[in-house]
C-alpha positions in Angstrom: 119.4 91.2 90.8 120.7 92.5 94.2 123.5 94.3 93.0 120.6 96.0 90.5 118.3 96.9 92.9 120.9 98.5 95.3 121.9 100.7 92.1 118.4 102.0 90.9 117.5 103.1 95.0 121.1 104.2 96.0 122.8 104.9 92.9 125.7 103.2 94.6 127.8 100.3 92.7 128.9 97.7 94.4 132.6 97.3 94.4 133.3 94.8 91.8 136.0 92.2 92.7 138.1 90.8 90.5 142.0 90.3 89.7 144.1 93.5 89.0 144.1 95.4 85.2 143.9 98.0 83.1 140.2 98.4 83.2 141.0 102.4 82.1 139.4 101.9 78.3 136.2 99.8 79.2 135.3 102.6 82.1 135.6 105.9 80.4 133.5 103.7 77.6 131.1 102.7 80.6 131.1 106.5 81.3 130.3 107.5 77.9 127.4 105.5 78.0 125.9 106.1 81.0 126.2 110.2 79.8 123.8 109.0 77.2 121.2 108.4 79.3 121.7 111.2 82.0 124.7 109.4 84.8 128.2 109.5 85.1 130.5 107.5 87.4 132.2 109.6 90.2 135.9 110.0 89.9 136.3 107.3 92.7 134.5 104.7 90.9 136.4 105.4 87.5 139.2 104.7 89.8 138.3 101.6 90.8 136.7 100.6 87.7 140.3 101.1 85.7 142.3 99.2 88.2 140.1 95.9 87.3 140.6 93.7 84.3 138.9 94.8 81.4 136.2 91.8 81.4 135.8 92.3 84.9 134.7 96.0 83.8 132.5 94.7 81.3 130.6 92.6 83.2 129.6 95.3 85.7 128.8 97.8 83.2 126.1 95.3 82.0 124.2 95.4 85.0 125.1 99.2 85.9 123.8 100.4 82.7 120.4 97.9 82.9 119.9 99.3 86.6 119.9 102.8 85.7 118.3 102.5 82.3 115.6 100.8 84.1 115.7 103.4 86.8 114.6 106.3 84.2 112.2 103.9 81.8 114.9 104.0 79.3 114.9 99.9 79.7 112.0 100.0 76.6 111.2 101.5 73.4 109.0 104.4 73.8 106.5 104.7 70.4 103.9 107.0 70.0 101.3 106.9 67.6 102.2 110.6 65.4 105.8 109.4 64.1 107.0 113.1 64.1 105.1 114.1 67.7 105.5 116.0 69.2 105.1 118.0 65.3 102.3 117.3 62.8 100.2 115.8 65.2 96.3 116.7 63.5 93.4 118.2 64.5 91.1 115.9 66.6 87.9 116.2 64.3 89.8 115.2 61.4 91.9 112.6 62.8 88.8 111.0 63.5 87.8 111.4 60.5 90.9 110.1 58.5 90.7 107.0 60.0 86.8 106.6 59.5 87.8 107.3 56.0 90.5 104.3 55.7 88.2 101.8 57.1 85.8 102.3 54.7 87.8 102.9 51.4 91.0 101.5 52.0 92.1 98.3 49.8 93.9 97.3 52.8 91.0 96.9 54.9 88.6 95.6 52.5 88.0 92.8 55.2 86.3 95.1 57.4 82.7 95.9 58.1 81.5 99.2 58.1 78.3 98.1 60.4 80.6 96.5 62.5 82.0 100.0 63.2 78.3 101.3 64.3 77.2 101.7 67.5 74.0 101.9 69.4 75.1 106.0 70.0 77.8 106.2 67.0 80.6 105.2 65.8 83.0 103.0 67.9 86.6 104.7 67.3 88.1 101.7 68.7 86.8 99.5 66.6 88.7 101.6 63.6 91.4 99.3 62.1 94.1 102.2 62.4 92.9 103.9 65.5 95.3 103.2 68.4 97.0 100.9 66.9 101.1 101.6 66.2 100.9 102.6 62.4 104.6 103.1 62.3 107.6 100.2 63.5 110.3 101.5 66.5 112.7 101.7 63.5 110.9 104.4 61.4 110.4 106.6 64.3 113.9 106.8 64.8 114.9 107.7 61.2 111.8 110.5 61.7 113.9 112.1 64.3 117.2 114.1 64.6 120.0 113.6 67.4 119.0 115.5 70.7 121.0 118.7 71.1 122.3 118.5 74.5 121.8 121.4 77.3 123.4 122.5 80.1 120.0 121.8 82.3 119.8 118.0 80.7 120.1 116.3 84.3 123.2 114.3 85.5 123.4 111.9 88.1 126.8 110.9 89.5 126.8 107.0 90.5 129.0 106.7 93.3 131.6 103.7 94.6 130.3 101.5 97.0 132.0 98.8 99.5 131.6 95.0 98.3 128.3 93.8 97.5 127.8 91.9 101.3 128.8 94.8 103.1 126.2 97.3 101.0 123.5 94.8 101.5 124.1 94.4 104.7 124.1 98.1 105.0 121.1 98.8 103.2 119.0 95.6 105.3 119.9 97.6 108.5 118.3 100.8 107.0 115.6 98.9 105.9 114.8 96.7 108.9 115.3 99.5 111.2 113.5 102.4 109.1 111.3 104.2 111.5 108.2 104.8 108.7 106.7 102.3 106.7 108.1 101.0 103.6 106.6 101.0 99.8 106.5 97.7 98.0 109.3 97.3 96.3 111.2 98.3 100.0 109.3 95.4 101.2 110.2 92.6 99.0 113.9 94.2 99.1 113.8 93.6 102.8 112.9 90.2 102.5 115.5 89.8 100.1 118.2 91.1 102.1 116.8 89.5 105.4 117.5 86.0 104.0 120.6 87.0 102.3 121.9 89.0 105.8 120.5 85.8 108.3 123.9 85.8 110.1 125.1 88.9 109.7 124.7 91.3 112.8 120.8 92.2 112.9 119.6 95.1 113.8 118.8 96.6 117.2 114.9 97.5 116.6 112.4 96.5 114.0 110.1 99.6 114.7 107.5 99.1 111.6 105.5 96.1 112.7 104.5 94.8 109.1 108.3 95.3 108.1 109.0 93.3 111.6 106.5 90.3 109.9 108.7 89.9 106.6 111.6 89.7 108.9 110.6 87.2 111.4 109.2 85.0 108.7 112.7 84.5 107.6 114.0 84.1 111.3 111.6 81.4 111.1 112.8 80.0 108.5 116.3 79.9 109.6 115.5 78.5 112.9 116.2 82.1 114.8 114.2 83.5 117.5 111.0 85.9 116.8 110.9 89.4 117.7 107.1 89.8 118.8 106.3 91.7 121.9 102.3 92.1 120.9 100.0 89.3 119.6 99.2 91.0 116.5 102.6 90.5 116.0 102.2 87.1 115.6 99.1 87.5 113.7 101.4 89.4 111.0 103.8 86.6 111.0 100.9 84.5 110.1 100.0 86.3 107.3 103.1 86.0 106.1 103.3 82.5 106.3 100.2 82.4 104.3 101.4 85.0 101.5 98.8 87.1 102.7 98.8 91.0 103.7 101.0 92.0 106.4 99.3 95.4 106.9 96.3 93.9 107.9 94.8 96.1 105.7 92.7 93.4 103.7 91.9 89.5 105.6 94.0 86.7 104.6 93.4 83.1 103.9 95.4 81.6 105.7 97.4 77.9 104.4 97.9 74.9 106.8 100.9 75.7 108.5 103.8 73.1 109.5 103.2 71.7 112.4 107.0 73.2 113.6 105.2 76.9 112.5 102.0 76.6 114.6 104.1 75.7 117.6 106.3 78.8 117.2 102.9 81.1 116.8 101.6 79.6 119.7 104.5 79.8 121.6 105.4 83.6 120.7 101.9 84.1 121.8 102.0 82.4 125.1 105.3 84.2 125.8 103.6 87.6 124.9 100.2 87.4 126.9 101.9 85.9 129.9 104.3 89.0 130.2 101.4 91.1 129.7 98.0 89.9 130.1 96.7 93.6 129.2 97.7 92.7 125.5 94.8 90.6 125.2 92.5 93.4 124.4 94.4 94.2 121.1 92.6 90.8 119.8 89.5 92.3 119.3 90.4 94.3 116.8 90.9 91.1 114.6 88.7 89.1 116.5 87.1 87.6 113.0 90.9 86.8 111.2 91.7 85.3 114.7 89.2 82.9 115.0 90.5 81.8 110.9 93.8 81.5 112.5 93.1 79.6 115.0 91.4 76.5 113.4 95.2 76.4 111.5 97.3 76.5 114.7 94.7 74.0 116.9 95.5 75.7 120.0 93.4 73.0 122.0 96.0 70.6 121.0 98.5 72.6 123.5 97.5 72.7 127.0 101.2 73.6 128.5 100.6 77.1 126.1 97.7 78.3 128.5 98.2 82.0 128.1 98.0 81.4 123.9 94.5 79.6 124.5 93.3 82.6 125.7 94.0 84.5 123.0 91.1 82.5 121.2 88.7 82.9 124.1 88.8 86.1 123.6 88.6 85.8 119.6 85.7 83.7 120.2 83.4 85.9 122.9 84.2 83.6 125.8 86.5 85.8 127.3 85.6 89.8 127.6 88.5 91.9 127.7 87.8 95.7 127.5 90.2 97.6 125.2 91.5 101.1 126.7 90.3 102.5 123.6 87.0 101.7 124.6 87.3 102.7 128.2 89.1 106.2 126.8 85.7 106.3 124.5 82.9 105.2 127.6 84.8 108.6 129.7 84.5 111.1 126.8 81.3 110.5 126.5 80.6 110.3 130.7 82.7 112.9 131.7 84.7 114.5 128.5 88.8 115.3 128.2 88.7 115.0 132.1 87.6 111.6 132.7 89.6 110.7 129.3 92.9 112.2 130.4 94.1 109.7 133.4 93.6 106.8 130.7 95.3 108.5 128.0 98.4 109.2 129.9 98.6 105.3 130.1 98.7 105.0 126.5 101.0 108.5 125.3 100.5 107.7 121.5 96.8 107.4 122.0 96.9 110.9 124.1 99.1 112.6 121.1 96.9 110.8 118.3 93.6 112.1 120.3 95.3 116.0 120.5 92.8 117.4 118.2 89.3 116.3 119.8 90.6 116.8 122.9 91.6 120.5 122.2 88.2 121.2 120.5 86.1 119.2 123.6 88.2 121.4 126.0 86.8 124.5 126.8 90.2 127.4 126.2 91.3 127.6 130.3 90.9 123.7 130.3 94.0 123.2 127.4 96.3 123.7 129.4 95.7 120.1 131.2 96.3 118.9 127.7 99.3 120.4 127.3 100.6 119.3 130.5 99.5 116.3 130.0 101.2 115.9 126.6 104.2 117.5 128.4 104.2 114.6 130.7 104.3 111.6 128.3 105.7 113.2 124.9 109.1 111.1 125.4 107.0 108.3 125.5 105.6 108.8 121.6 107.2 107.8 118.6 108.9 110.1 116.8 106.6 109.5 113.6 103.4 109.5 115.7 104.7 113.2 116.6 105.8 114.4 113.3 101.7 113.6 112.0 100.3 115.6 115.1 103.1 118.0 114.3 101.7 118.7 110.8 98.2 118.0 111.3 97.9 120.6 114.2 99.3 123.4 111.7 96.6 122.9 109.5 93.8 122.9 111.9 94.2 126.8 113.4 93.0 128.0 109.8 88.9 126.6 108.8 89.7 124.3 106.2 87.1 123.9 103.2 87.6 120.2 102.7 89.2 117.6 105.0 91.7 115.2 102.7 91.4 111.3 103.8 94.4 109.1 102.0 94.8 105.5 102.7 98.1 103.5 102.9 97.4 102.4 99.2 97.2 105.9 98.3 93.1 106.2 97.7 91.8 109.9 98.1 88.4 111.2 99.0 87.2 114.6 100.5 84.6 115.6 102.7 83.8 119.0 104.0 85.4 120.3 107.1 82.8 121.0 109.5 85.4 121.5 112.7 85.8 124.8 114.6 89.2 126.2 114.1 91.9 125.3 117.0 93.0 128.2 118.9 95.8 129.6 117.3 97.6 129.8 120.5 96.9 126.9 122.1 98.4 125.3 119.1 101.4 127.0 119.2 102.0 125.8 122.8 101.0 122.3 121.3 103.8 122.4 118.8 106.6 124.1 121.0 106.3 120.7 123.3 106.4 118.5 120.1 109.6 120.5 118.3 111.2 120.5 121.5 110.9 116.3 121.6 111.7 115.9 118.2 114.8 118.2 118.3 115.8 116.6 121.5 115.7 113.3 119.5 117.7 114.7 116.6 121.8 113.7 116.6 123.3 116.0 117.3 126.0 117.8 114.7 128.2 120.6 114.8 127.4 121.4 110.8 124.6 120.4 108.7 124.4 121.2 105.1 121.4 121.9 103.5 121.1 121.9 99.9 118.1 124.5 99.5 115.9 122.2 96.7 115.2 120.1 99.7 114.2 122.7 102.0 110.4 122.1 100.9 110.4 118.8 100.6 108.1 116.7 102.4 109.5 114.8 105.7 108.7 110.6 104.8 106.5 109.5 107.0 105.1 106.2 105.7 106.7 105.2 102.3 103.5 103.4 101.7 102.1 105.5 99.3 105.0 106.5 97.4 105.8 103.9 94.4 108.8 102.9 93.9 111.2 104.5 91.0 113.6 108.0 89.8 113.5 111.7 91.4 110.0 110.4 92.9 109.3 112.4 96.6 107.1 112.4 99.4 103.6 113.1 99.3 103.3 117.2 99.9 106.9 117.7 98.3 107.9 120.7 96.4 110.4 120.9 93.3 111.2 123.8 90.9 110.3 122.8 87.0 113.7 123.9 84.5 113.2 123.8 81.4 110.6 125.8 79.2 108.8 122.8 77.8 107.4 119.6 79.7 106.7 116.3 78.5 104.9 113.0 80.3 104.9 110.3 79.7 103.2 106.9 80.7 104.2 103.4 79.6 102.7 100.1 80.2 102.6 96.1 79.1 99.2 94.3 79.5 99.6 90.8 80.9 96.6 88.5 79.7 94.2 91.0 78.1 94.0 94.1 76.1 94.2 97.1 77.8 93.9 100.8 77.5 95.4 103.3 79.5 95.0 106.7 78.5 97.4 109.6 79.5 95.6 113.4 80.1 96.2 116.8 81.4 93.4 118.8 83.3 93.7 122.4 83.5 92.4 124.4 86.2 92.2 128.4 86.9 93.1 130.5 89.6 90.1 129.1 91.8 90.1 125.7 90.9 87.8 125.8 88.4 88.0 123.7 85.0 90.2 125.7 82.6 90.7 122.7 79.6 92.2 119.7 79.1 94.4 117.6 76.5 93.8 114.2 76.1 92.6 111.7 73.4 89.7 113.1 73.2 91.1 116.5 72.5 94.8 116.1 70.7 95.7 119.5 71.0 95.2 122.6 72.9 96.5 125.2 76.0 100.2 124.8 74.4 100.0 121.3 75.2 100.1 118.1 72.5 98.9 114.8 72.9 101.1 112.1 70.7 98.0 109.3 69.9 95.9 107.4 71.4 97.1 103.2 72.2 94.4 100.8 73.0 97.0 97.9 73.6 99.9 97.2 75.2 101.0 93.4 74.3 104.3 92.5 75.4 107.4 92.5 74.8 107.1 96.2 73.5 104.0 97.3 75.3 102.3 101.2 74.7 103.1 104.5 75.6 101.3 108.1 75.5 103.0 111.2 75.8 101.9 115.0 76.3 104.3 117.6 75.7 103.7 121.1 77.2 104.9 124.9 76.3 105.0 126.3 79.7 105.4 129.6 78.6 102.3 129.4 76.6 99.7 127.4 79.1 97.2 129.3 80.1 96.4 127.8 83.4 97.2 128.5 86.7 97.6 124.4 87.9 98.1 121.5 85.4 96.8 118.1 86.8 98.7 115.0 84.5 96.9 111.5 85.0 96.9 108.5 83.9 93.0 106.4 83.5 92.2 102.9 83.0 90.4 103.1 80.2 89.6 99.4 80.0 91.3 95.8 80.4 93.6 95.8 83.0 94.3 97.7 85.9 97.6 98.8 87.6 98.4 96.4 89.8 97.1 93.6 87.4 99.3 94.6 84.5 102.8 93.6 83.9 104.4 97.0 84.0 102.9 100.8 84.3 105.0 103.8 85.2 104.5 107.4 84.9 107.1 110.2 84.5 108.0 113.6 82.7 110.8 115.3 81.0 112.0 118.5 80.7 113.3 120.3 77.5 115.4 123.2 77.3 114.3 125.8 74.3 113.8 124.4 71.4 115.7 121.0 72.4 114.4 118.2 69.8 115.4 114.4 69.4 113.5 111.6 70.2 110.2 111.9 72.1 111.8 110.1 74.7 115.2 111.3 75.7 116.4 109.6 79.5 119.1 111.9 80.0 115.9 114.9 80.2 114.1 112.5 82.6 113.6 114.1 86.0 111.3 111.8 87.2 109.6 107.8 86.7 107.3 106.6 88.8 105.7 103.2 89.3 102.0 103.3 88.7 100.3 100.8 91.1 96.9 100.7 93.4 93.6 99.1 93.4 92.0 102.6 91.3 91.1 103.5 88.3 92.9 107.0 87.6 96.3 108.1 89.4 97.1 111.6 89.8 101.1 111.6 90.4 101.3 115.6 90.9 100.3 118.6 90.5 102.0 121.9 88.5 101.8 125.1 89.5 102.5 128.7 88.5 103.4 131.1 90.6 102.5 135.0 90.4 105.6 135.8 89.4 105.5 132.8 86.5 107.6 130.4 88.1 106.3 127.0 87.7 106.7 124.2 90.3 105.4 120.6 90.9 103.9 119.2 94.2 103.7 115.3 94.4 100.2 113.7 94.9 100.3 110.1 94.8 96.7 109.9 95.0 95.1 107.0 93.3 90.9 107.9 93.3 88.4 104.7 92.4 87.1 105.8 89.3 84.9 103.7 87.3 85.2 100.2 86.4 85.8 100.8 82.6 85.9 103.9 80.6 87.3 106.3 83.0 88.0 109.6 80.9 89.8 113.0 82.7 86.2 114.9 81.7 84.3 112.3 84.1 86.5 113.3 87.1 87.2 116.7 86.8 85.5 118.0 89.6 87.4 115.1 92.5 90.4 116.0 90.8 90.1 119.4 91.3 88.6 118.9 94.9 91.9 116.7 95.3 94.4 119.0 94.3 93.0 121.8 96.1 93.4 120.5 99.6 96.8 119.3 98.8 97.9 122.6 97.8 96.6 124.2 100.7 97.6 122.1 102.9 101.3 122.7 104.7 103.2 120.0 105.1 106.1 119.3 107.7 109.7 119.6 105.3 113.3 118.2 105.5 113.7 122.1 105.6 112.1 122.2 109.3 113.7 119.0 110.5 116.9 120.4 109.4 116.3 123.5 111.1 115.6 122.0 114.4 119.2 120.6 114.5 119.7 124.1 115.7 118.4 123.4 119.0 121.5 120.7 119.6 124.0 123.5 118.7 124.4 122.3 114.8 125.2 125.2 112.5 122.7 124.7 109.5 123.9 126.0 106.0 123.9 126.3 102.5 126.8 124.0 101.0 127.7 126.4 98.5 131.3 127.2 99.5 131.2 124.9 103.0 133.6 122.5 103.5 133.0 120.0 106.8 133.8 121.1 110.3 133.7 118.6 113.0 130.6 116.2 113.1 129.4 117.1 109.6 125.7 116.2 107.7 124.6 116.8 104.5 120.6 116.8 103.3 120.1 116.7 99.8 118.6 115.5 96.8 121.4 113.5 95.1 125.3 113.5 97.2 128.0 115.9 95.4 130.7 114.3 93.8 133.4 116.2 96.1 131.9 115.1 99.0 134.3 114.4 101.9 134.4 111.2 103.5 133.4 111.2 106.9 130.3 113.3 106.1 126.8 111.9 107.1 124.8 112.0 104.1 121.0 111.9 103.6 119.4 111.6 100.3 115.8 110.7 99.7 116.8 107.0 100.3 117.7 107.6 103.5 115.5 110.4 104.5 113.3 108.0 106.7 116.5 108.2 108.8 116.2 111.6 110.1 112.8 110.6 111.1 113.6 110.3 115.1 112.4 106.8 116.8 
């Protein structure tokens, strides 16, 4: 399982070990196979792979080839209702129609009752025996299709050698445990998984993310080995962990009767961390309610040589008033304004940097510059991450925005209008120059970075929270060019304990954002674009899956919208298994309707909402077409969520995140400049001293010595 996982989000193997052989045969058919669906091994891990015996070869392909089939969705049989889609698929009206027709006249379904099929306001489509329903077994649709004809844009992704499974895990629990943004889910229980399997191994120096910090200290717990807590809501994570309950704090926790060797840890870590700074007590009001839960678990009473961790409870309970500097920075804005505020914010740097906005538009235009001296003052104070967000939120705020874009950490999107007054353009220039001049200061420092340009617009990581897990998926705000002429999603899922229906749809919208069309089961055809059937189950093993397939060249729309609704039964994070992707098809390139090797992208569908909206497509005025990633999940309603109900959020949605500019590995890249790095194209470079390469995947010819960041290890430009 950990050699898998390490595949799917490094596309590293593991060296195998094993006694010497001629592995040669069993690798070039490992090779052959993994061409199939899109990979190849790199000349150094054919190498390797031919010098082991042939069993030994064997073995590993098993779990190489069920990593990265997995990693593209190709790890189940993709079905659609129209056998030939995306051909022959009927008109709407009288697909309807046909199976209306079958019900009531066909021998087979003599059982069924036509008033059974009546509605209060109709007819009930879902009740129709052959509506939505697999008409056709996996077998038939592969006889019903001919061999895909390969292109020279079908994608290829080179797997490269790795060192021995505990030195790559070990590796990739320091990336991990140290990454300076939060991680997604399936990051977070690899952590965990690594954390216990790397116990005594070298840890790392910092922990920065605090919930990432909780899985970790709940297996130094475990293992006897001391916490690293320097806050109390540090502990209060760790207790949440202990309880299986949400490290993010992001929704209350029940939490279990702890061991009595746990409780006196907690307490313990707490005494240690209000005794060295009794200011730390005010960060208990924030969870004063979960605090006063905790602490009829830990009986703090029954520890009277832990003073400093009683008073954590006082202050839980209201016996003890402690004034947070939040509050006191609040009481002077309203007494006095940015000038009363500013001596307390300089105590708290990340508060003054977070606060940058209402304190420009509160400060009258000669008064900025105390901000910005100010912010001069303490910027090598902030987090790197904390300036990265005021770094991109400040060059969206000297433009007047229509709609101001709210996203939580699980991805949920709403929109309100944008009432503020521009910033100064000026002033936020000034503002910026002191943040790039941190960052890049922050930067290491090389004498050649090489920058492979499809990266240049993609988005910098600055939570992974948001981003699901899975193949080709990017940051939230990301750019990528579309090849290929034609486009085909898909979505896949497996219901767990009830029936459920999710439905797959496009919404079109024009030049303004207005509703141009849409394709969906309600309307099979249209725009160039072809739905392949309705499914209104998913039972397992085989599960359901919906497809669109789209004739760029003949959509008539300037943006195209995919998403996926919960129709009704399950939702995605209740469901056994839901992911989202698309393909790309080169001319007239046929085969199956799911090909992996023309799968650029599969990503995990999960959140607590109805409808996910993945990305968006757009044309350019020259015809170009690229994709921007979303992630947006919105609530939707709680059953019978269609794309013609949300139309007008979805377009709201996709407006401001088109608009909006987003900080890139392109500009982070660009600021190595400042340490005296040359920054290139790799076309035609070879290494030159301390070399770096940013890119999407890492070239096969790739020296070693060279620093490489792919999107797996982006979070490690992100400076501390």
């Amino acid at each position: 399982m950990l050699t898998t996982q390490i595949i799917r989000t490094t596309l590293r193997v593991p060296a195998p070990e094993g006694e010497p052989g001629d592995g040669a045969a069993a690798a070039r058919q490992l090779d052959a196979a993994l061409l199939r669906i899109g990979f190849k091994c790199s000349r150094e891990l054919l190498e390797h792979l031919s010098g082991l015996r042939p069993e030994t070869v064997i073995d590993t392909a098993v779990r190489v080839l069920a990593a990265v089939r997995e990693a593209v969705g190709d790890h189940v049989a993709h079905n659609v209702y129209f056998r030939d889609f995306p051909a022959n698929v009927p008109d709407t009206v009288e697909f309807w129609l046909d199976c209306l027709s079958r019900a009531l006249t066909d021998p087979a379904d003599e059982g069924v009752d036509g008033r059974r099929l009546l509605t209060a306001g109709g007819i009930d489509l879902l009740a129709l025996p052959s509506y939505g329903r697999y008409q056709h077994s996996w077998s038939d649709l592969l006889a019903a299709h001919d061999d895909l004809v390969p292109s020279v844009k079908d994608r290829v992704s080179v797997l490269h050698l790795g060192r021995p499974l505990p030195e790559e895990a070990h590796a990739r629990y320091l990336a991990l445990a140290a990454s300076p943004v939060p991680l997604n889910d399936e990051d977070l229980r690899l952590l965990e998984t690594l954390a216990a399997y790397c116990v005594d191994a070298e840890q790392p120096r910092t922990v920065p993310v605090r919930e990432n910090r909780a899985l970790v200290n709940r297996v130094r717990l475990t293992h006897d080995r001391p916490l690293l807590v320097d806050t109390v809501t540090d502990v209060l994570r760790l207790a949440c962990a202990l309880s299986g309950g949400d490290v993010t704090l992001a929704e209350p926790t029940r939490f279990r009767s702890l061991a009595r060797r746990d409780r006196r840890a907690l307490l313990a870590a707490l005494d240690r961390v209000v005794g060295a700074a009794p200011a730390k007590l005010a960060d208990v009001n924030r969870f004063a309610d979960r605090w006063k839960r905790l602490g009829e678990s830990l009986h703090p009473h029954e520890h009277p040589r832990l003073p400093h961790a009683q008073e954590v409870f006082a202050v839980a309970r209201g016996d003890r008033r402690v004034r947070s500097l939040a509050a006191r920075v609040e009481l002077a804005l309203a007494d006095g304004g940015p000038d009363r505020a500013l001596p307390l914010l300089v105590q708290a740097p990340g508060m003054l940097v977070r606060a940058l906005d209402r304190l420009l538009r509160l400060s009258a235009p000669e008064r900025a510059d105390a901000v910005v001296a100010a912010l001069a003052d303490t910027v090598g104070q902030v987090s790197g991450r904390v300036l990265l967000a005021a770094r991109e939120h400040l060059t969206n705020r000297a433009l007047p925005g229509t709609a101001r874009l709210f996203v939580n950490r699980t991805g949920r999107a709403w929109t309100v209008p944008d009432g503020r007054p521009p910033l100064d353009r000026a002033v936020v220039d000034r503002v910026n120059r002191v943040l790039d001049d941190e960052i890049a200061r922050r930067l290491p420092a090389y004498d050649l970075v090489l920058v492979d340009p499809a990266v240049r617009t993609a988005a910098l990581p600055r939570s992974g929270k948001a981003v699901p897990g899975g193949f080709g998926v990017l940051p939230r705000g990301s750019v990528t060019s579309v090849d290929g002429r034609h486009l085909r999603f898909f979505v896949h899922w497996t219901q767990q304990r009830s029936d459920t229906d999710f439905d797959l749809s496009v919404l079109l919208l024009n030049d303004d954002f207005q509703y141009g069309g849409q394709v969906s089961w309600t309307s099979l055809s249209g725009y160039g674009a072809v739905h392949s059937g309705d499914i209104v189950e998913a039972p397992a093993p085989e599960g359901a899956t919906e497809m669109i397939d789209l004739d760029l060249s003949r959509v008539p729309a300037r943006y195209v919208v995919p998403q996926v609704n919960v129709y009704s039964g399950e939702g995605f994070d209740q469901v056994a298994e839901s992911f989202f992707g698309y393909m790309t098809r080169d001319g007239e390139q046929e085969g199956l309707p799911f090909e992996p090797r023309t799968v650029r992208v599969r990503s995990d569908l999960r959140g607590s909402g109805q409808v996910v909206l993945p990305l968006v497509f757009a044309r350019d005025a020259s015809g170009v077409w690229t994709a921007r990633w979303t992630h947006l999940v919105l609530s939707g309603e709680p059953r019978f969520n269609r794309v013609e109900g949300n139309r007008v959020s979805t377009a709201l949605l996709a407006r401001s995140i088109l608009e909006r500019e987003y900080l890139t590995v392109g500009h982070l890249a660009d600021l190595m400049r400042r340490n005296g790095a040359e920054v290139a194209s790799p076309a035609g470079r070879g290494p030159r001293g301390r070399t770096a390469y940013v890119g999407l995947e890492r070239p096969e010819d790739l020296p070693d010595g060279v620093d490489v960041f792919t999107p797996d290890r982006w979070s490690a430009l992100v400076p501390e």
